[in-house]
C-alpha positions as a LaTeX table, in Angstrom:
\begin{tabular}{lrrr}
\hline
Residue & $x$ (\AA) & $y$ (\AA) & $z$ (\AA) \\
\hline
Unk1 & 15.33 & $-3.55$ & $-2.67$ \\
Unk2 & 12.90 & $-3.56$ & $-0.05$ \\
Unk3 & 9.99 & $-0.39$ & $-0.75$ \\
Unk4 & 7.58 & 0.68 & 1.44 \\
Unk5 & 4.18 & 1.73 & $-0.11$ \\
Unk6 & 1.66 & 4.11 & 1.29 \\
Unk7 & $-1.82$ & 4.06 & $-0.12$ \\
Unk8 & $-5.02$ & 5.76 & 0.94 \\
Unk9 & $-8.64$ & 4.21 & 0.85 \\
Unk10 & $-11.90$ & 5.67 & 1.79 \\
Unk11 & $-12.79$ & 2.90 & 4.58 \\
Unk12 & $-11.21$ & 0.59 & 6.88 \\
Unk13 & $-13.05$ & $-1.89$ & 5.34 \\
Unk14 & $-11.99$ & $-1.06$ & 2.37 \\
Unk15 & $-7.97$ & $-1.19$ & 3.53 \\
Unk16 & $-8.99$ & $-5.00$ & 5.19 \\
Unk17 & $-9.87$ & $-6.01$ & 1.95 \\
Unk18 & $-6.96$ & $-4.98$ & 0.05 \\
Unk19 & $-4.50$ & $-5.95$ & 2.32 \\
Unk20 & $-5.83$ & $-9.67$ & 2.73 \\
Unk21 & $-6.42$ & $-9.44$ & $-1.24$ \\
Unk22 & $-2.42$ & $-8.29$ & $-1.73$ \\
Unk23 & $-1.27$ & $-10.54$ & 0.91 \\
Unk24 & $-2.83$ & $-13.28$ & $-0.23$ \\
Unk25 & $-1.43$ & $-13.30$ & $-4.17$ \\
Unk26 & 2.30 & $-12.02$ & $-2.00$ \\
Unk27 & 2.50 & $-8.77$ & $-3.78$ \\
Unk28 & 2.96 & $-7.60$ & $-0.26$ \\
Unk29 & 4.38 & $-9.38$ & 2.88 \\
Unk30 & 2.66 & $-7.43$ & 5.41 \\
Unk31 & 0.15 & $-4.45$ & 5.65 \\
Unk32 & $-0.32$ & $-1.84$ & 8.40 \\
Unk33 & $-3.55$ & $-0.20$ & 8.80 \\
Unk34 & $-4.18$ & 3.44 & 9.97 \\
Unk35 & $-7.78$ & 3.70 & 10.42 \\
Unk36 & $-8.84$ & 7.34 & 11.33 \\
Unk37 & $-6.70$ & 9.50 & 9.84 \\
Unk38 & $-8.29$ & 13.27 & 8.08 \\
Unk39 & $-7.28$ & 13.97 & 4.41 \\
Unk40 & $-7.55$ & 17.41 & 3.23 \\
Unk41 & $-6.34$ & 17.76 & $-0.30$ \\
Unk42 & $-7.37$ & 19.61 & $-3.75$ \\
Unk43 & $-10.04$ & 18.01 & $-6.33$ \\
Unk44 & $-10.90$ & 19.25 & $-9.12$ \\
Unk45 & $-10.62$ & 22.97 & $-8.21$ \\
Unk46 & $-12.07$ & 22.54 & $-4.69$ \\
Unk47 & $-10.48$ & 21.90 & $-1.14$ \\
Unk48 & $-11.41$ & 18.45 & $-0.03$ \\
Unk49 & $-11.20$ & 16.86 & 3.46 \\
Unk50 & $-11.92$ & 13.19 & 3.94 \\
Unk51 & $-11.64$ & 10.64 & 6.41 \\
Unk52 & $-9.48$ & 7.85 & 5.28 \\
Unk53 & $-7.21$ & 4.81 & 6.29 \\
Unk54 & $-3.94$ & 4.48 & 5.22 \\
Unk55 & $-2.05$ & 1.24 & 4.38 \\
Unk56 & 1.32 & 0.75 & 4.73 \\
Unk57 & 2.69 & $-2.17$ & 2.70 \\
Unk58 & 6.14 & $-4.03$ & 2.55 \\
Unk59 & 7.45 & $-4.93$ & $-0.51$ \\
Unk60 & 9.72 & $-5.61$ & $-3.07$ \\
Unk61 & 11.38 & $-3.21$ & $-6.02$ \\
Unk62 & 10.97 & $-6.47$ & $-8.20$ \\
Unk63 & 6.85 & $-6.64$ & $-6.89$ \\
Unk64 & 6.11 & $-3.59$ & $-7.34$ \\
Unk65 & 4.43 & $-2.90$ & $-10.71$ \\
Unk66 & 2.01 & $-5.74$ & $-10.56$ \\
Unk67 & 1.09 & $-4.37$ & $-6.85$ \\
Unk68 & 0.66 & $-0.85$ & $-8.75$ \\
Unk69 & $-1.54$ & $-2.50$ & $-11.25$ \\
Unk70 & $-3.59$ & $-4.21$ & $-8.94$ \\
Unk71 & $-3.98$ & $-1.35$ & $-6.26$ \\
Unk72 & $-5.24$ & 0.59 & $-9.29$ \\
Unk73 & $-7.65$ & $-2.01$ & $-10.56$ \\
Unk74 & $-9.23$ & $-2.85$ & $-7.12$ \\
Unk75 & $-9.01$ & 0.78 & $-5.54$ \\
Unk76 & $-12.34$ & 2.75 & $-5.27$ \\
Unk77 & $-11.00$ & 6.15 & $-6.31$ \\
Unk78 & $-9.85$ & 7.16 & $-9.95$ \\
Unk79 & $-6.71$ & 8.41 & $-8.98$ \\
Unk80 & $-5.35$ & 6.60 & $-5.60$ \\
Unk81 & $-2.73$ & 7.93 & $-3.43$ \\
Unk82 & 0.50 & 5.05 & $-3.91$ \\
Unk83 & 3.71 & 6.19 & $-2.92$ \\
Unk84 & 6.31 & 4.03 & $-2.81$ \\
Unk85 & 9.41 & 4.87 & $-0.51$ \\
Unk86 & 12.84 & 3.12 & $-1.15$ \\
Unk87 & 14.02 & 1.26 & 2.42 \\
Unk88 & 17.88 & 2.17 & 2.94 \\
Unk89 & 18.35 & 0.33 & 6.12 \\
Unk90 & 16.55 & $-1.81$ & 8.45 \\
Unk91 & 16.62 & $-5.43$ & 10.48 \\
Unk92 & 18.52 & $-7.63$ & 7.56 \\
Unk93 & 16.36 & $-10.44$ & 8.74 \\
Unk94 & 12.75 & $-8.45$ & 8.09 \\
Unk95 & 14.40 & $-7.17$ & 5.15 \\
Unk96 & 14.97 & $-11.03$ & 3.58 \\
Unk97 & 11.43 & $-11.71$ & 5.17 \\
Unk98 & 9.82 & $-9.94$ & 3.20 \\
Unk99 & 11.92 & $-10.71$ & 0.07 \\
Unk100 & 11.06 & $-14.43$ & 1.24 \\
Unk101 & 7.40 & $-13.69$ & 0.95 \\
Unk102 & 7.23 & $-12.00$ & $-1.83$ \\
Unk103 & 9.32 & $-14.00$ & $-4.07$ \\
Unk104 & 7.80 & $-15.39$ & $-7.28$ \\
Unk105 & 7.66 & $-18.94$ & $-7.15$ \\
\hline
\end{tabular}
């Protein structure tokens, strides 16, 4: 099954460095970036806003814990946003693309 995953990081810099990082070890076959977006969220008792960029990563169901683990050992907050939302339909031949690309050789 085909998931996307959204993610938040502090930086666009940041997100550029993940993505080439998760594309490169094809835990991901492709990453958007969002650069700009406004956060506003609860912390620790207080009302938070924060600029932020948001990836959006393709995947697989089969990838996804090690991308998990690795978004959680390379991301700069404690407890990152990662989402991951099940694909039901889509173009069959992006879907095997990015089954192609992220299959464990």
């Amino acid at each position: 099954m085909t998931l996307m995953v959204f993610c938040t990081v502090p930086s666009t810099d940041t997100a550029r460095d993940l993505a080439q990082r998760l594309v490169k070890e094809k835990l991901v076959a492709c990453v958007n970036i969002q650069s700009g977006i406004e956060s506003v969220y609860e912390w620790e008792g207080e009302v938070e806003h924060s600029s932020e960029a948001l990836l959006i990563l393709k995947t697989t169901d089969a990838r996804y814990p090690e991308l998990e683990q690795k978004l959680q050992a390379w991301h700069p907050y404690d407890t990152p946003e990662i989402l991951a939302i099940p694909v039901t339909k889509g173009l069959p031949s992006y879907i095997q693309w990015v089954a192609d690309v992220t299959a464990r050789t």
